[in-house]
Each structure stands twice: as structure tokens, then as C-alpha cells.
N, C-alpha and C positions, 0 to 999 in steps of 0.2 A: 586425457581422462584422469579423473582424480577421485581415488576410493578416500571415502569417507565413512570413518567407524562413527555411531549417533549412541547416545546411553543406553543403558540398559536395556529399555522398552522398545530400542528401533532395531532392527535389523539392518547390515554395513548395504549402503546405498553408494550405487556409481553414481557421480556428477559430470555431466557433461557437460561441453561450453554446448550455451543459447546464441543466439545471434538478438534475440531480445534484451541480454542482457549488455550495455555497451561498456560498463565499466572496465574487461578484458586490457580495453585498448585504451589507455589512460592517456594518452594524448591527441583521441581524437575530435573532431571539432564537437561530436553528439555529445559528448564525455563536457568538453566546457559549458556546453548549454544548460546539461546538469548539473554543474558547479554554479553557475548564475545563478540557478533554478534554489540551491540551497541555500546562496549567499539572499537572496531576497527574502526568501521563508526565514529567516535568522534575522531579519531586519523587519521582518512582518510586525511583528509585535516588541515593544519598549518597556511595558509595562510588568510582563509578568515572561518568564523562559517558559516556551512552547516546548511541554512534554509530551504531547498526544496530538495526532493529528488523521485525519481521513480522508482519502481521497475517491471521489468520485467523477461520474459525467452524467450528459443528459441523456445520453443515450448507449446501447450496447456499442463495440466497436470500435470505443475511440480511442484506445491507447492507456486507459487508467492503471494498468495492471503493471505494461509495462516500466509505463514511468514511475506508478509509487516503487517499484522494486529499483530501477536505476538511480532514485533521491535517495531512497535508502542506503544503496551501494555508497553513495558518494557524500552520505554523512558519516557512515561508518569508517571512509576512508581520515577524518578527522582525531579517530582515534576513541570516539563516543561508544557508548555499547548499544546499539540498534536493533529492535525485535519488530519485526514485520508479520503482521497477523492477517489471514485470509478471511476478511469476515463477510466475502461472497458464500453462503450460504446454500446461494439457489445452482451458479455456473462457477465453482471457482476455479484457479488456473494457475495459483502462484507456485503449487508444489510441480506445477507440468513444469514451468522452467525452470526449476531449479534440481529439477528429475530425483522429486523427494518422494518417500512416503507418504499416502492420508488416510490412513487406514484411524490414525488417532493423531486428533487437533482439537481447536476451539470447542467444540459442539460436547467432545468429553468433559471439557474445564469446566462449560459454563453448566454442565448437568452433575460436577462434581462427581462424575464417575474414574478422573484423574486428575493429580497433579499439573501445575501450569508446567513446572521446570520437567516435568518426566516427558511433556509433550513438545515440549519447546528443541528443534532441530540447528545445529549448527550451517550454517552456508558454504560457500567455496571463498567467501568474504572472513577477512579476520572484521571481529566486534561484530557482524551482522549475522543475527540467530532469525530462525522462522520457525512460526506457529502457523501449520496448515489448518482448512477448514474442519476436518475431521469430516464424519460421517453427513451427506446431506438431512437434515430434520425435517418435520412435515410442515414446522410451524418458525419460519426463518425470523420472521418482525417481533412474534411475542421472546423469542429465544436472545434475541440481541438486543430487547427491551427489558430483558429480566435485571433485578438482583445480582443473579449469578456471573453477568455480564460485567456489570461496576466493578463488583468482585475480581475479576479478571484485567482490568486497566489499574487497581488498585494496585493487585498486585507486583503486573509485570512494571510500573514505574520503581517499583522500590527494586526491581533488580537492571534495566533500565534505562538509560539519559530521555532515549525517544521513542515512542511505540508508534508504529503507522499503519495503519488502516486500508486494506482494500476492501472498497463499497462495494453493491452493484448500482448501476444509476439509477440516480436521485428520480430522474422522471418515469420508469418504471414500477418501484416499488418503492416501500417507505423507511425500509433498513437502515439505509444512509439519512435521512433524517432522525430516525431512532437513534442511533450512534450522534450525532454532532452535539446534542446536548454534555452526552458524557466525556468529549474530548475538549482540547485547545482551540482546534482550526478546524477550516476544511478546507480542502482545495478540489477547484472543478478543472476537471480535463475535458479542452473541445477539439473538436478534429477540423480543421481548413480543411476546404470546401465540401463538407456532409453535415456539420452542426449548423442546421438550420440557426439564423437569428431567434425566433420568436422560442424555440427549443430551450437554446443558451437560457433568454429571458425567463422563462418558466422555469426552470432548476435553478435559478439564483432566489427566486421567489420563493418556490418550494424552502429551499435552505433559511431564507430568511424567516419564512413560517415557524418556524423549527427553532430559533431562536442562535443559527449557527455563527459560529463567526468565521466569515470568508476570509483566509490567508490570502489570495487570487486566482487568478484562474493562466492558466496552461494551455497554450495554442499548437495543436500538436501535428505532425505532418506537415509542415508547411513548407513547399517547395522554394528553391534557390530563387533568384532571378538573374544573377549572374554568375557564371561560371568559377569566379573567384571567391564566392562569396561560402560560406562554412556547407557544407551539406544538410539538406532540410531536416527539418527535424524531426525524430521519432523517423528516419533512415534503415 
């Protein structure tokens, strides 16, 4: 266990290891999948460096959470400075693993009742900081459709390399499309054997509606077939 003193505004928060989080174990085989996983998003686009990205799924349940926070572990391990924001609004879940604070996050910034940098928490990760969702609002799609939203990806790129995004799924609610206009990418997480096909098909739609641009999509849980072969993934 690892005490962590956070600025001014946080009160000192114990860190526990998750077992969600696999970066702990930097040589294991989950740990490379996420190395692939980054090295493809980094080759996603040619044209323009991927500052901002979002990850969702089609459905609750499939792993979106854990994995944007495990790509984030393992671009930060690059030496980049990585801010991970909860912009699950309705169920979020990023400050449980990382056994943070959310008493104050997102929802303060974008109503301008604080500071980005006063809200913004450091990790058990060097370079990788997190901004919890803050308080649930009543009003999740107009709030992450505001102004005050732009506002907040303005800012945190200028302090920054890559901000990343947890959605709630796309086929749900309309958040996650609200958001992909203002970012880079998006990436959809599906889960072997429970994301229906016709599902998948309809949150790529939805995103395309939206005008997103798909970095790819994440197949997540999917078991071995042989015993030699790395441990499935999302393990």
C-alpha cells in the first residue's frame, strides 16, 4: 500500500493495488496486449498527433473502464504526461480503482466552480494524473455537450501530451457521442462472447452519426485456445 499526499484541495488518499489495473506486472502477457494496443493507436493516424481520445462500448459490462485506464498506464509508461478523465457521468468507476477521491472532479470544472489543475489527482503511475467524475449532475449529455466542456480538453491538452476519455456506452446514452466530436478518436471496447454482432454494428453507426473518428475497436476477454498461448485478455 502506497500513501499518497494529492494538493491542497484533496485530502492524503491510500492507493491500493487493483487487480484491474495490470500494469503492476510489467511483464505480463495482458501488459504486452496493452503495449500492441498503444503501439496501433500511435499508428492509428498519420496525419495529425492523436491528443485526445475516448473510449467507449456498446454495451454496459465490457471492459471500457478497465482498459482506457490500463492504455493509459502504458502510454504514461513512455514517459508522456497522461490525464485520464471520468466522463462517465451517470455510473463512473475510475476513482474506485484507483481508490481516489470524487467528492471533486469534472462536473466542478465544467460548471466552473474549480480549477482543472486543483481537481486533477496524481496516480500510483509516474506522468499518469486522474480527473474523477465529481459529483453525479441531473443533466449528464447537456453538461458534457457544454462550452464549459471544450473548455476543459482546451485546457488540459496545454498541460498534457494525451487526455483520454471514459464514456458510458455509445448504445445507451448519447454522451459518448457528444464527446467524439470534441476529441481525436474514439475507441470502442467489445466483449467475446456477450457483444452481440448487430450491437457492435449499431455503436459504430451511432459513432459515425456523430461524425467520430474510429481509432478501432478492442476485443476484450477473449479466451486462450491453447494453453501456450498468452492469457486471454482483459484476465
Amino acid at each position: 500500500m502506497k500513501s499518497l499526499t494529492l494538493n491542497k484541495r484533496h485530502k492524503t488518499t491510500e492507493i491500493k493495488k487493483r487487480s484491474s489495473i495490470s500494469m503492476l506486472k510489467s511483464r505480463s502477457p495482458v501488459v504486452e496486449q496493452y503495449r500492441t494496443i498503444r503501439t496501433n493507436l500511435q499508428f492509428s493516424s498519420v496525419e495529425k498527433d492523436i491528443r485526445s481520445m475516448i473510449f467507449t462500448s456498446a454495451n454496459a459490462g465490457e471492459g471500457k473502464s478497465t482498459t482506457s485506464i490500463n492504455v493509459a498506464a502504458v502510454f504514461s509508461q513512455q514517459g508522456k504526461r497522461i490525464l485520464i478523465i471520468d466522463a462517465d457521468l451517470r455510473k463512473p468507476s475510475v476513482h474506485t480503482n484507483f481508490n481516489m477521491e470524487n467528492y471533486l472532479g469534472l462536473t466542478n470544472i465544467i460548471s466552473k466552480q474549480n480549477q482543472l489543475l486543483d481537481a486533477v489527482q496524481p496516480s500510483i503511475y509516474p506522468n499518469l494524473d486522474v480527473l474523477t467524475s465529481g459529483p453525479i449532475p441531473p443533466n449528464p449529455s447537456e453538461l458534457l455537450g457544454s462550452n464549459g466542456m471544450v473548455t476543459v480538453l482546451d485546457e488540459a491538452k496545454q498541460h498534457y501530451d494525451l487526455v483520454i476519455l471514459d464514456t458510458p456506452p455509445v448504445n445507451a446514452v448519447t454522451d459518448a457521442q457528444v464527446l467524439a466530436s470534441m476529441t481525436d478518436g474514439v475507441v470502442l471496447v467489445l466483449s467475446s462472447g456477450s457483444t452481440e454482432i448487430h450491437q457492435a454494428q449499431k455503436a459504430k453507426e451511432l459513432l459515425e452519426n456523430a461524425n467520430a473518428k474510429i481509432l478501432g475497436a478492442i476485443l476484450n476477454k477473449k479466451k486462450q485456445k491453447y494453453p501456450d498461448e498468452y492469457y486471454y485478455y482483459g484476465k
